[in-house]
C-alpha positions in Angstrom: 5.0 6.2 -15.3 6.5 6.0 -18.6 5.4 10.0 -20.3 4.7 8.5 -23.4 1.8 6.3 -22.1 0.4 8.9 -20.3 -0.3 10.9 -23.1 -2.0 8.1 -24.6 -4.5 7.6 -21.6 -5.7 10.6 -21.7 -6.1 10.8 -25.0 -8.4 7.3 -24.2 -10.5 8.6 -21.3 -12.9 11.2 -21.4 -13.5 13.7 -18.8 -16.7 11.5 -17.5 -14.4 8.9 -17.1 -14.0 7.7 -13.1 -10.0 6.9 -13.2 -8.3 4.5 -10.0 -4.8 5.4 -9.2 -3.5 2.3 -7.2 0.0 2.9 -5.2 0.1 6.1 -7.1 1.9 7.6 -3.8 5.7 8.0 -5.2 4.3 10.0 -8.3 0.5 10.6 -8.4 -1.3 10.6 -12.0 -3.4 14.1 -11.6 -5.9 12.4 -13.6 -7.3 10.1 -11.7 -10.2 10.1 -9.4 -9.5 8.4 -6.4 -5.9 7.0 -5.5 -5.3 4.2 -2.9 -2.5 3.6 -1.0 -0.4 2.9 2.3 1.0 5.9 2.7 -1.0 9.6 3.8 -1.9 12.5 1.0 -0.1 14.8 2.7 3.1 13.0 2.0 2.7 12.3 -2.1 4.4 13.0 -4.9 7.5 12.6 -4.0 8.9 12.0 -7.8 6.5 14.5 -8.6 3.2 14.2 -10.8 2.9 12.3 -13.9 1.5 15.0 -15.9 0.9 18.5 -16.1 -2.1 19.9 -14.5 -4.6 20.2 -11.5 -4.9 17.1 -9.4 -8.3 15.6 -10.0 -8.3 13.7 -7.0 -8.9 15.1 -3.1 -8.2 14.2 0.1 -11.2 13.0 0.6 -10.7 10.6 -2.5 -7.3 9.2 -1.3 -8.0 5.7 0.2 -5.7 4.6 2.6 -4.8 0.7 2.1 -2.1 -1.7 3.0 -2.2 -3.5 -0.6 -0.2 -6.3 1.4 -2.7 -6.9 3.3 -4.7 -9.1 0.9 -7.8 -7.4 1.7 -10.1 -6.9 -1.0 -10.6 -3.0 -2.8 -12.4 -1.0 -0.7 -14.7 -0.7 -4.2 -17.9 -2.4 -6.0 -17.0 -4.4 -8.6 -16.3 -2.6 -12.5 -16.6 0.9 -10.4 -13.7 2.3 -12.5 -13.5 2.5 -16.2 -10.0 2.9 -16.2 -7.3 1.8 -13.4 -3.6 2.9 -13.5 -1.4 0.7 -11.2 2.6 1.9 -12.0 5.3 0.2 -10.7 3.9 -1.1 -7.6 2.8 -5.1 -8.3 6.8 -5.6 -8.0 7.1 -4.0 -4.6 3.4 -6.2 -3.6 4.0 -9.7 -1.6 0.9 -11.2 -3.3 0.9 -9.8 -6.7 -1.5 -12.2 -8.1 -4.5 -11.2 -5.6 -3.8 -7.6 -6.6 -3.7 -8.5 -10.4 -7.1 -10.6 -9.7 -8.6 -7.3 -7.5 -7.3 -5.0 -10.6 -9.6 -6.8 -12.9 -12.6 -7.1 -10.4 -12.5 -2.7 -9.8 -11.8 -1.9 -13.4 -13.5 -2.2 -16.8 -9.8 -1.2 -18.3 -6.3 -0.1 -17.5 -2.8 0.4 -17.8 0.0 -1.5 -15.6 3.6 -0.8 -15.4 6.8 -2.6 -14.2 10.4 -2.1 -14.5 11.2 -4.6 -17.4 13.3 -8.0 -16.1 16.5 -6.5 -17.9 16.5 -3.7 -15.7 15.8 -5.6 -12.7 18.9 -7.9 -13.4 21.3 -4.8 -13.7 23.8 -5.5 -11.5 24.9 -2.5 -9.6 21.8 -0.6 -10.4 21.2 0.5 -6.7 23.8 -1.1 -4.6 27.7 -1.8 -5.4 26.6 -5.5 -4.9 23.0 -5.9 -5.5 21.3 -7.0 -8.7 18.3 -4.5 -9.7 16.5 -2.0 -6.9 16.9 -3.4 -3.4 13.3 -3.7 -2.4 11.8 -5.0 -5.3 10.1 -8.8 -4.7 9.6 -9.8 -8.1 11.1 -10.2 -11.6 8.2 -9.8 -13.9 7.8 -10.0 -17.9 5.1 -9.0 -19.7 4.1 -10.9 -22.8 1.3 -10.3 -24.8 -1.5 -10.2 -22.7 -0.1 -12.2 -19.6 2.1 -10.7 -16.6 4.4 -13.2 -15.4 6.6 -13.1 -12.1 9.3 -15.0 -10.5 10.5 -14.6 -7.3 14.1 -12.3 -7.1 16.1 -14.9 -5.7 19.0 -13.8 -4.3 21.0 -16.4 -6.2 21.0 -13.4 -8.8 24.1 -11.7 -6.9 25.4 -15.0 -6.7 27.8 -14.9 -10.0 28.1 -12.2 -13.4 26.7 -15.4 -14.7 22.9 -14.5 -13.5 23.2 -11.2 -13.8 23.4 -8.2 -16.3 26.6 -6.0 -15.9 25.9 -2.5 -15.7 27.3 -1.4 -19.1 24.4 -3.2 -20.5 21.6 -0.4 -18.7 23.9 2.3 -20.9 22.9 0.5 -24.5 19.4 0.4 -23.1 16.6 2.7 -24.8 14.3 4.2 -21.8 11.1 2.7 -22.9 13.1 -1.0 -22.6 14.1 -0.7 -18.7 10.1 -0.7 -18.2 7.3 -3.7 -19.2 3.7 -2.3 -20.0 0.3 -3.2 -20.8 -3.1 -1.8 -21.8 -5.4 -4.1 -21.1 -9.7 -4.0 -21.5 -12.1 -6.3 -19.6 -9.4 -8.7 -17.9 -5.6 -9.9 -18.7 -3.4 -12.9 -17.6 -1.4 -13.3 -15.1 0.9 -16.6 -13.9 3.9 -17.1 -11.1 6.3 -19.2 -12.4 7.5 -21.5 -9.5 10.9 -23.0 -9.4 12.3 -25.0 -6.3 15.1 -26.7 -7.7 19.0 -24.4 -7.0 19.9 -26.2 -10.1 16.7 -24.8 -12.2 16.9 -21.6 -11.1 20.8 -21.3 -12.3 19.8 -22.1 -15.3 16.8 -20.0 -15.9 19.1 -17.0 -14.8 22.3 -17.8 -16.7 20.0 -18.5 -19.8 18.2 -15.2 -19.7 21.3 -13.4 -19.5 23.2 -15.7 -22.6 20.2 -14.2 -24.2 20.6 -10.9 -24.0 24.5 -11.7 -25.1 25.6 -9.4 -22.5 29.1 -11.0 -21.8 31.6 -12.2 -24.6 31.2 -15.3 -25.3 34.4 -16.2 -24.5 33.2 -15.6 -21.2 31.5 -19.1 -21.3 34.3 -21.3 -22.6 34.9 -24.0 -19.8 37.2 -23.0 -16.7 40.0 -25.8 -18.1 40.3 -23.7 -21.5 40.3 -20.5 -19.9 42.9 -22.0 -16.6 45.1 -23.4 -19.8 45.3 -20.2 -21.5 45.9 -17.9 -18.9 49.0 -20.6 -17.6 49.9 -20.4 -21.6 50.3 -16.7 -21.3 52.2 -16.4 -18.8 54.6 -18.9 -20.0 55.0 -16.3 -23.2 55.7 -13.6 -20.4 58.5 -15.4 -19.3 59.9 -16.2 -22.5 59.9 -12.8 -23.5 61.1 -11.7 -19.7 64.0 -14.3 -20.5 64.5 -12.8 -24.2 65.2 -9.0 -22.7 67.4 -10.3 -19.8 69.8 -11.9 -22.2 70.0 -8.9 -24.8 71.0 -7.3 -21.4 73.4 -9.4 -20.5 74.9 -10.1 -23.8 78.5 -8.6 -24.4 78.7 -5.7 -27.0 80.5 -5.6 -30.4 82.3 -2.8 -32.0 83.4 -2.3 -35.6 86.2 -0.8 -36.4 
C-alpha cells in the first residue's frame, strides 16, 4: 500500500473505528481489526507491514477465505466503517462480486491496484511478459468507477501493445499504482471485448497515448522497408567511393 495513503487513513479513522483488511496477507495494515484471507496468520507479512506499530488484529480476528470462491463475507452487512483491500481485486477471478461484497461489509474504504501503465510494462517480471505474471486484470480507476479488462495475452503479442521498459524509469511511484477513497458505495464496470481486431486496437491506442515509442515507429512498414533498402544503397555508394580512392594510382610532384 502506497505510504502516503496510509498516513491519511489513519488520520481518517478514529481509534473506535472497526477497520477490514481484505487480502492483506502479503503486507498486513496493523490497523485494522480483522483481516481475511486465503492464506494462514502464521505465514503474513511477507513484504512486511504497512505501517509502524502494534498489529491491531489477532489470530483469532484473521478470517480464512478463498476470495475466489464467490462466497459472500463471512460479515453482516455495513459491519466495518472502513475496509482496506490493496492490490488484490487484480489477482481475484471475479472482481466485480468482490467490489459488490466490498460495498455490502463497509460504510467506507480505500482500494488499491497497480495502475494499467504499470501493468503494460513489458519486461516488468519476465524477459517476455507484459506486467506481473499472475495478475488477471488491467484495471483503471476513474473518478469514482473501477474499470477492468481482461490481460489478454495478445499484450506480449507486438511492442505495439505494450509499454517498453524504459517508460517504468520516467514513471513517478505514485503513477505505477490506481487508488480510491470511496464513502457509502463506488462504481465498478468490465469492459468486454471479443473481437482480436478490437482488442488490437484498444492496446495499440493506449500505448500511442502514452507516446511511448517515436513516432516514427508507426510510419507504414513500405516507408520504413523503402528507407532501410535506401540506406543501404548509400552504404554501398560510399563502400564503392573508399575502394576506388584505394585503388586509384598515386601522384607525385616534383
Amino acid at each position: 500500500m502506497d505510504k502516503h495513503n496510509s498516513e491519511l487513513i489513519l488520520k481518517m479513522i478514529s481509534d473506535e473505528s472497526i477497520v477490514l483488511d481484505i487480502g492483506g496477507w502479503i503486507q498486513t495494515f496493523s490497523r485494522a481489526d480483522y483481516v481475511i484471507d486465503i492464506m494462514p496468520y502464521q505465514t503474513r507479512g511477507v513484504f512486511g507491514k504497512v505501517e509502524v506499530g502494534k498489529e491491531r488484529f489477532s489470530k483469532n480476528n484473521w478470517i480464512i477465505h478463498d476470495l475466489n470462491s464467490k462466497l459472500k463475507l463471512p460479515f453482516e452487512d455495513k459491519k466495518f466503517d472502513f475496509v482496506v483491500c490493496s492490490h488484490t481485486l487484480e489477482d481475484i477471478r471475479d472482481p466485480l462480486f468482490l467490489c459488490s461484497e466490498i460495498i455490502r461489509v463497509g460504510k467506507a474504504g480505500y482500494i488499491e491496484v497497480p495502475s494499467r501503465e504499470e501493468e503494460s510494462i513489458f519486461g516488468l517480471e519476465g524477459k517476455n511478459y507484459t506486467g506481473y505474471c499472475h495478475h488477471r486484470w488491467l484495471i483503471e480507476i476513474k473518478g469514482p468507477e473501477i474499470i477492468f479488462r481482461f490481460k489478454t495475452h495478445s499484450l506480449n503479442h507486438s511492442w505495439k501493445y505494450h509499454l517498453p521498459n524504459s517508460y517504468r524509469k520516467k514513471m513517478q511511484t505514485n503513477e505505477r499504482i490506481s487508488y480510491l477513497f470511496w464513502k457509502d458505495s463506488f462504481q465498478y464496470k468490465e469492459v468486454v471485448i471479443i473481437s482480436k481486431e478490437k482488442i488490437f486496437k484498444e492496446l495499440e491506442q493506449f500505448v500511442r497515448e502514452r507516446k511511448a515509442y517515436p513516432a516514427f515507429f508507426y510510419l507504414p512498414s513500405t516507408i520504413i522497408a523503402n528507407f532501410k533498402i535506401f540506406v543501404k544503397k548509400l552504404l554501398k555508394l560510399d563502400k564503392s567511393k573508399d575502394d576506388a580512392l584505394c585503388n586509384a594510382p598515386e601522384f607525385y610532384s616534383g
